[in-house]
GUVO-275532 format. One record per atom (N, C-alpha, C, O): residue number from 0; residue in one letter; atom name; x, y, z. Coordinates in pm, 1 decimal. Layout:
BEGIN
kevo | kedren | vexro | px | py | pz
NUM | a | CA | X | Y | Z
...
//
This chain:
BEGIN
kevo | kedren | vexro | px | py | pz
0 | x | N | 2042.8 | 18915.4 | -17592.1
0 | x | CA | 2067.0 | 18775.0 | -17614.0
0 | x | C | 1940.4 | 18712.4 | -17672.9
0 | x | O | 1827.2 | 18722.5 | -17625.7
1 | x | N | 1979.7 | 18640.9 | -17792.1
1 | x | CA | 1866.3 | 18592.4 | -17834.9
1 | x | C | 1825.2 | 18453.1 | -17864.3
1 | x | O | 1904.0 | 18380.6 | -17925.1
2 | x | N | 1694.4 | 18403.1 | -17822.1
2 | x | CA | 1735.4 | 18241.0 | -17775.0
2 | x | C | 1673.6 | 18217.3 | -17903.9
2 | x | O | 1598.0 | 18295.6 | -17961.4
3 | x | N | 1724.6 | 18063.7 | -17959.6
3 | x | CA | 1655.5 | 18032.8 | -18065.2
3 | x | C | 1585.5 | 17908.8 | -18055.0
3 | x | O | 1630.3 | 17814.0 | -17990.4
4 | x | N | 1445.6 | 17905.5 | -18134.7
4 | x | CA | 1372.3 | 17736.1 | -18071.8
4 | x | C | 1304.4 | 17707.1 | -18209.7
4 | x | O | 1214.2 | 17751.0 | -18281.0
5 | x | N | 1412.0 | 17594.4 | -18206.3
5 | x | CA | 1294.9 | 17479.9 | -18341.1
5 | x | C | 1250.1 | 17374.8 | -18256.5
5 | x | O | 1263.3 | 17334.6 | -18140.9
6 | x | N | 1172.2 | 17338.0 | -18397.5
6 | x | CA | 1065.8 | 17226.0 | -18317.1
6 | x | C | 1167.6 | 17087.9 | -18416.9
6 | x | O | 1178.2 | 17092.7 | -18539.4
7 | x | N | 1204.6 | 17022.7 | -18366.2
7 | x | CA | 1222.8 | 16909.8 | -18433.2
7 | x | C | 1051.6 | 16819.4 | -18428.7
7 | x | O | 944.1 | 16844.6 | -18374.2
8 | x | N | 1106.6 | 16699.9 | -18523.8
8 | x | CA | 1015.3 | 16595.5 | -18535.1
8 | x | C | 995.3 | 16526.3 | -18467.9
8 | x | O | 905.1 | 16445.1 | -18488.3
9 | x | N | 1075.7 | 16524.6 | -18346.3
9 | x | CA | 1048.8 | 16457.9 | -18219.6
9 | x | C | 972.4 | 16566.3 | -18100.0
9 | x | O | 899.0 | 16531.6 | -18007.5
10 | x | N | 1002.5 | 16661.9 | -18124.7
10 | x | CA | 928.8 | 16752.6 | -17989.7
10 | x | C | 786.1 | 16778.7 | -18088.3
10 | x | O | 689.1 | 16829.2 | -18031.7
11 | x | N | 775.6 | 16743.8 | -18233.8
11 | x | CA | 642.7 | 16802.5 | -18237.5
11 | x | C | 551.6 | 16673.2 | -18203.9
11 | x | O | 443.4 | 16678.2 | -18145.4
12 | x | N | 602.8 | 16579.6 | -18242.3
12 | x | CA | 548.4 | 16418.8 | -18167.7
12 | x | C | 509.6 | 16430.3 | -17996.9
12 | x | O | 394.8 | 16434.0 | -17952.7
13 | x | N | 630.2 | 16434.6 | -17919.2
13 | x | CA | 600.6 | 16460.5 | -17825.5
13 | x | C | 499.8 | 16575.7 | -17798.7
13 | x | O | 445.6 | 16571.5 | -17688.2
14 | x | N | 470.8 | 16662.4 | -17868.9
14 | x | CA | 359.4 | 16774.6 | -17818.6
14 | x | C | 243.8 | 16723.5 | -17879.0
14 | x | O | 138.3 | 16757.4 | -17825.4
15 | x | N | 237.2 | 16650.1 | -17977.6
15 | x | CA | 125.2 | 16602.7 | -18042.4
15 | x | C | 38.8 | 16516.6 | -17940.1
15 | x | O | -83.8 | 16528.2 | -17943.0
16 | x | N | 104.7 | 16423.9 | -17842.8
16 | x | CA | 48.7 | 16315.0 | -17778.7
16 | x | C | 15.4 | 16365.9 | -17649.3
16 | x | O | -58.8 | 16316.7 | -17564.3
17 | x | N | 90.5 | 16486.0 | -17646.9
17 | x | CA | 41.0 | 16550.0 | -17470.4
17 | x | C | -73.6 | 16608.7 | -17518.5
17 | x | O | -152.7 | 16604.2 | -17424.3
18 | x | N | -152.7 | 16686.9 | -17658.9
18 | x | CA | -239.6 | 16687.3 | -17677.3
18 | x | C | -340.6 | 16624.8 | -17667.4
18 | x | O | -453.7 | 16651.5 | -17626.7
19 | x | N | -274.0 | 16504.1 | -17723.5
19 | x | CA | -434.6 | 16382.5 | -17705.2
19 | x | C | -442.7 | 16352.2 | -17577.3
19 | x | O | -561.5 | 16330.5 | -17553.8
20 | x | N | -378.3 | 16339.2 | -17481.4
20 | x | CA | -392.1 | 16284.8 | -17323.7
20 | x | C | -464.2 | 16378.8 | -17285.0
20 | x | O | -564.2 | 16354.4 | -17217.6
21 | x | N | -423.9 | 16526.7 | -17324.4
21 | x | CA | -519.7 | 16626.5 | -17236.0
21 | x | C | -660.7 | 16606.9 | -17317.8
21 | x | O | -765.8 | 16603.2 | -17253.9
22 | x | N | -660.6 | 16596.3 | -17438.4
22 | x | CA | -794.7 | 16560.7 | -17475.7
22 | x | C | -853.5 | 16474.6 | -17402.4
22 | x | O | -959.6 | 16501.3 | -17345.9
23 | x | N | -793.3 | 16357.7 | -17391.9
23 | x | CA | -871.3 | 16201.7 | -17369.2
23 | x | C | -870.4 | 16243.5 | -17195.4
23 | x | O | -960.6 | 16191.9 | -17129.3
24 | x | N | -778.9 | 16327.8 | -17127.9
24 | x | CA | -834.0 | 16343.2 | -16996.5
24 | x | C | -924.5 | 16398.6 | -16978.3
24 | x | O | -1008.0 | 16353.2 | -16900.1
25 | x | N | -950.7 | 16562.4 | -17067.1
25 | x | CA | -1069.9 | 16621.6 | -17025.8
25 | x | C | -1203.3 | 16590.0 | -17060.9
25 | x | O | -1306.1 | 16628.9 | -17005.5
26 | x | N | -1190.0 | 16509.7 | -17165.9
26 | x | CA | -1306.8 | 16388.6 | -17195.5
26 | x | C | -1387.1 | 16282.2 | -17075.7
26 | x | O | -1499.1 | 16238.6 | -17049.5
27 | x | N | -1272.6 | 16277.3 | -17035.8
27 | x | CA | -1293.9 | 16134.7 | -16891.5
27 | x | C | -1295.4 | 16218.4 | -16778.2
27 | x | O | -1306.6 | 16154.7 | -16673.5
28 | x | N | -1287.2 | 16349.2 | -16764.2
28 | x | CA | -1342.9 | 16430.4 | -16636.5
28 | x | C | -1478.2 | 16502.2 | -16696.9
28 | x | O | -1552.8 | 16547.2 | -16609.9
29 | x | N | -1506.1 | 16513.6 | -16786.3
29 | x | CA | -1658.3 | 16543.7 | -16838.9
29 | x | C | -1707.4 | 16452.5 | -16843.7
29 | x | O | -1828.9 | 16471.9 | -16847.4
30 | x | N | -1667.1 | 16291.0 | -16847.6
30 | x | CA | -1766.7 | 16203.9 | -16845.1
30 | x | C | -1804.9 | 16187.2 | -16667.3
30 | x | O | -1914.2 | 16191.0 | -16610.7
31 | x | N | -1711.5 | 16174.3 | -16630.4
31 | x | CA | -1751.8 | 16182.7 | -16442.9
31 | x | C | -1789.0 | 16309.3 | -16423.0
31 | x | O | -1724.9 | 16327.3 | -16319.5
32 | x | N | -1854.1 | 16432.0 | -16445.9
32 | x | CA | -1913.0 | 16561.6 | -16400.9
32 | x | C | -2073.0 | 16513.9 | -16455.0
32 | x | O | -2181.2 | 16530.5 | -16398.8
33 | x | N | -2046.6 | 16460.8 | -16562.1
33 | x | CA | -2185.8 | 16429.2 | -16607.6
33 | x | C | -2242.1 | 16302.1 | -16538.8
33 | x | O | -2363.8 | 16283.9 | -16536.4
34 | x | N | -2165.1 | 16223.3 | -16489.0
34 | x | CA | -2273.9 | 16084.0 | -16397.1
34 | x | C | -2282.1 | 16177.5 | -16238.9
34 | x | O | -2376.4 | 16138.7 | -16170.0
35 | x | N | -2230.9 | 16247.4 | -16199.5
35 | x | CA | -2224.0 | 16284.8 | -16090.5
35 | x | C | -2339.1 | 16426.7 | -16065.8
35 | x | O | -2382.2 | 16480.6 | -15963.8
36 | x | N | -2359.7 | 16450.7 | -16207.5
36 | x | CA | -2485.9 | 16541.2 | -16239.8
36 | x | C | -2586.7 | 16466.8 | -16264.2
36 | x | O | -2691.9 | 16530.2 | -16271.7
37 | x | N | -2598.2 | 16315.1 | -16285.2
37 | x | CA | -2708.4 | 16239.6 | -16342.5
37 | x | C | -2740.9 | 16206.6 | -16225.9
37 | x | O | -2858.0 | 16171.4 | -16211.5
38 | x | N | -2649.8 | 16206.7 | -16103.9
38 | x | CA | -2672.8 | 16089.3 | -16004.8
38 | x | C | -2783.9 | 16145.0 | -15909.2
38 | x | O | -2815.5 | 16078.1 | -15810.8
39 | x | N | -2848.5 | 16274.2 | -15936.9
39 | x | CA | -2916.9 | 16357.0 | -15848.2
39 | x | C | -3049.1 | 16328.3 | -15949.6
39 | x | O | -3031.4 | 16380.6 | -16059.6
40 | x | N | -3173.7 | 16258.9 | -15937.4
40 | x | CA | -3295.5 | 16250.6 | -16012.5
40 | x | C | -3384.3 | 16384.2 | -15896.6
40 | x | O | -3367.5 | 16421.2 | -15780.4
41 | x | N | -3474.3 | 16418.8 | -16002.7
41 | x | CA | -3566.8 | 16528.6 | -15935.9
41 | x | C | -3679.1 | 16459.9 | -15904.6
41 | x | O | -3704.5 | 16354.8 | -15963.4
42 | x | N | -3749.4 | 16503.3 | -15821.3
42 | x | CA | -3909.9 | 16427.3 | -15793.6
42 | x | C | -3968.6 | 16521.5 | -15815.8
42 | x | O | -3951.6 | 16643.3 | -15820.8
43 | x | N | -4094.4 | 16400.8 | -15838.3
43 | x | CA | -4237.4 | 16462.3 | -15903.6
43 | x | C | -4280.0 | 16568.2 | -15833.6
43 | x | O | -4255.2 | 16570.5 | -15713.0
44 | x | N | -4334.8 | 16650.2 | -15879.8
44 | x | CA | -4396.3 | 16742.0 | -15786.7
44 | x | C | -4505.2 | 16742.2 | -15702.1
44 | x | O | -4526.2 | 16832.6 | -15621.2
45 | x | N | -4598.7 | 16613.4 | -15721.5
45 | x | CA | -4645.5 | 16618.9 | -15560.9
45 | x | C | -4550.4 | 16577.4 | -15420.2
45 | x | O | -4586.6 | 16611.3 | -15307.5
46 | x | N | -4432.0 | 16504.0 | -15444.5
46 | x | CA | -4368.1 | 16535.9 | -15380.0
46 | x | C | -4291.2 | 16655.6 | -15311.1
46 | x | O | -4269.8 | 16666.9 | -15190.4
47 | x | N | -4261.5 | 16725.2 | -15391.5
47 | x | CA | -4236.9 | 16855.6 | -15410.0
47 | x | C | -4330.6 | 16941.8 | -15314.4
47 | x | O | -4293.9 | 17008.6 | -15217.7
48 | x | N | -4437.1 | 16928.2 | -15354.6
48 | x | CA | -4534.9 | 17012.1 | -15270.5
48 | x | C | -4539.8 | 17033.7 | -15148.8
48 | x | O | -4541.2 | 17140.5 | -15087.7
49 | x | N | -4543.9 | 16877.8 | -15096.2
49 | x | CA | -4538.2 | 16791.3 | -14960.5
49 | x | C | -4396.4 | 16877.6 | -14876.6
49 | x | O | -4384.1 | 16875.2 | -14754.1
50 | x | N | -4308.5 | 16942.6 | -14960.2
50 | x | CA | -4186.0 | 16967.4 | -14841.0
50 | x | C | -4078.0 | 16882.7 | -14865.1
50 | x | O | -3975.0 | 16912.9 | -14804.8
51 | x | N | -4075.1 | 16808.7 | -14919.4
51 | x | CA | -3999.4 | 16658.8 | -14920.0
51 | x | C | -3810.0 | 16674.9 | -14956.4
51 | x | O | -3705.8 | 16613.8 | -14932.3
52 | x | N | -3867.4 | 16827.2 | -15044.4
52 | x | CA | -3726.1 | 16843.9 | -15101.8
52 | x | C | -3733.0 | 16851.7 | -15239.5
52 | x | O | -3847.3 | 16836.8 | -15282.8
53 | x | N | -3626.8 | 16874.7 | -15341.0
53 | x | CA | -3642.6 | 16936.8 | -15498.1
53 | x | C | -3566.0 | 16784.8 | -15511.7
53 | x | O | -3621.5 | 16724.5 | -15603.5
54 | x | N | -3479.3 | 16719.6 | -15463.4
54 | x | CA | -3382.0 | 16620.7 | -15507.1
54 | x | C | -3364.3 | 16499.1 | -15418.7
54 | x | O | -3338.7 | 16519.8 | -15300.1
55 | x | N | -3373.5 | 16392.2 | -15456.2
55 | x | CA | -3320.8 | 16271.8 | -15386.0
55 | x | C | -3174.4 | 16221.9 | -15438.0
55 | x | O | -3126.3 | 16274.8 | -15538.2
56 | x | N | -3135.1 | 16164.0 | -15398.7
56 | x | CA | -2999.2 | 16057.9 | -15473.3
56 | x | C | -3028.8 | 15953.0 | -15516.2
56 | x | O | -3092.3 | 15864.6 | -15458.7
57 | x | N | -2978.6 | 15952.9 | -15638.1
57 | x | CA | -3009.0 | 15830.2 | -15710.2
57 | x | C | -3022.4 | 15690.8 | -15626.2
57 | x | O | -3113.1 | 15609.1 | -15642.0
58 | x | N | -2937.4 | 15682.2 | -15553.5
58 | x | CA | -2952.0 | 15544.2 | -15447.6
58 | x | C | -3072.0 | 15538.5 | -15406.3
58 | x | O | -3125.8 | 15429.6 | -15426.2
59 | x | N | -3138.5 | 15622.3 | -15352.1
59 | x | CA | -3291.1 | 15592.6 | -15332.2
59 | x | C | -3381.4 | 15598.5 | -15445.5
59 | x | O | -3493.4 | 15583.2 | -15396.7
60 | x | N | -3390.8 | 15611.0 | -15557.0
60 | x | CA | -3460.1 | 15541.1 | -15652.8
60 | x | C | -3438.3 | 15369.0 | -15699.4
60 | x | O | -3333.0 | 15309.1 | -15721.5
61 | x | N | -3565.9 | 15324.2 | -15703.7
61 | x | CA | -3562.6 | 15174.3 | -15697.0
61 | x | C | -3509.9 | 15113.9 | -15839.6
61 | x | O | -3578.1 | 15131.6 | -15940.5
62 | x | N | -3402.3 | 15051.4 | -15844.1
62 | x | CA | -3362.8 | 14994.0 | -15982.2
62 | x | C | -3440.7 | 14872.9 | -16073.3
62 | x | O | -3483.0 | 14786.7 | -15996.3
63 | x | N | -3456.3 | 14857.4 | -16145.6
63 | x | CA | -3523.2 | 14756.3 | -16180.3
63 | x | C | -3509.0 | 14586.3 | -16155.8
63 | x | O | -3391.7 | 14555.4 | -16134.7
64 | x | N | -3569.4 | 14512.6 | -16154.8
64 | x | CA | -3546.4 | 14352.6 | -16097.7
64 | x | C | -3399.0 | 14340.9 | -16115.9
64 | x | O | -3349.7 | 14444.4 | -16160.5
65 | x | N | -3304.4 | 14232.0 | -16091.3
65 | x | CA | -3200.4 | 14180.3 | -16128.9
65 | x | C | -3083.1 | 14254.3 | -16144.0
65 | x | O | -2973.9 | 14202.1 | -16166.5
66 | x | N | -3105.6 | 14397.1 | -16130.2
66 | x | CA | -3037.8 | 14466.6 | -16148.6
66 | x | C | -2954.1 | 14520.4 | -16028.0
66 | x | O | -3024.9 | 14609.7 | -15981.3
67 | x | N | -2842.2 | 14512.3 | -15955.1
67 | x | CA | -2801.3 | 14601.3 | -15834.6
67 | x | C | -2775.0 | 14697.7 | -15869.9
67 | x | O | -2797.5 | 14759.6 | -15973.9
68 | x | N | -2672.0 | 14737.0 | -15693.8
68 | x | CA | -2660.4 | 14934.8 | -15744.4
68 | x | C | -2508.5 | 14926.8 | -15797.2
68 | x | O | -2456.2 | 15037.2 | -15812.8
69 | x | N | -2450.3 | 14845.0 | -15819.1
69 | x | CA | -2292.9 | 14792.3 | -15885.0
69 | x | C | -2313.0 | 14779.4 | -16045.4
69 | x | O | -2221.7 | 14786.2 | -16127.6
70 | x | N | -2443.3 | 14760.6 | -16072.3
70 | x | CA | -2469.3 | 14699.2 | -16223.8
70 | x | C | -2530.0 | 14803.2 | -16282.8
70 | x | O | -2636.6 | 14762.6 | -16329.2
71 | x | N | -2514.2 | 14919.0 | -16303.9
71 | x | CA | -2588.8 | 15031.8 | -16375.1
71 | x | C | -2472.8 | 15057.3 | -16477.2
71 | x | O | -2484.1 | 15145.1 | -16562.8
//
């Protein structure tokens, strides 16, 4: 038995746009892997030395005047 499959102009539309969503999703989960990789700053290495640890969280680095931790 042999099945047969065209693509009409509507299923290639429809496959066209599930393309771009998976694009535009895996775009917007690489943009959150990358703030969630930013969100870890390294310290200096006399800290380092001290024991202190290789990494803090960004929350404990001091933001600049006027600025909160909502406004980055």
């Amino acid at each position: 038995m042999a099945t047969v499959f065209t693509m009409t102009a509507r299923m290639c539309t429809i496959a066209a746009v599930c393309v771009a969503l998976l694009g535009v999703l895996l775009f917007l989960i690489g943009m959150q892997v990358g703030q969630r990789l930013d969100a870890r700053v390294t310290v200096p290495a006399d800290h380092a030395a001290a024991g202190d640890g290789a990494t803090v969280p960004a929350a404990a680095v001091a933001t600049p005047a006027g600025m909160g931790a909502g406004e980055r």
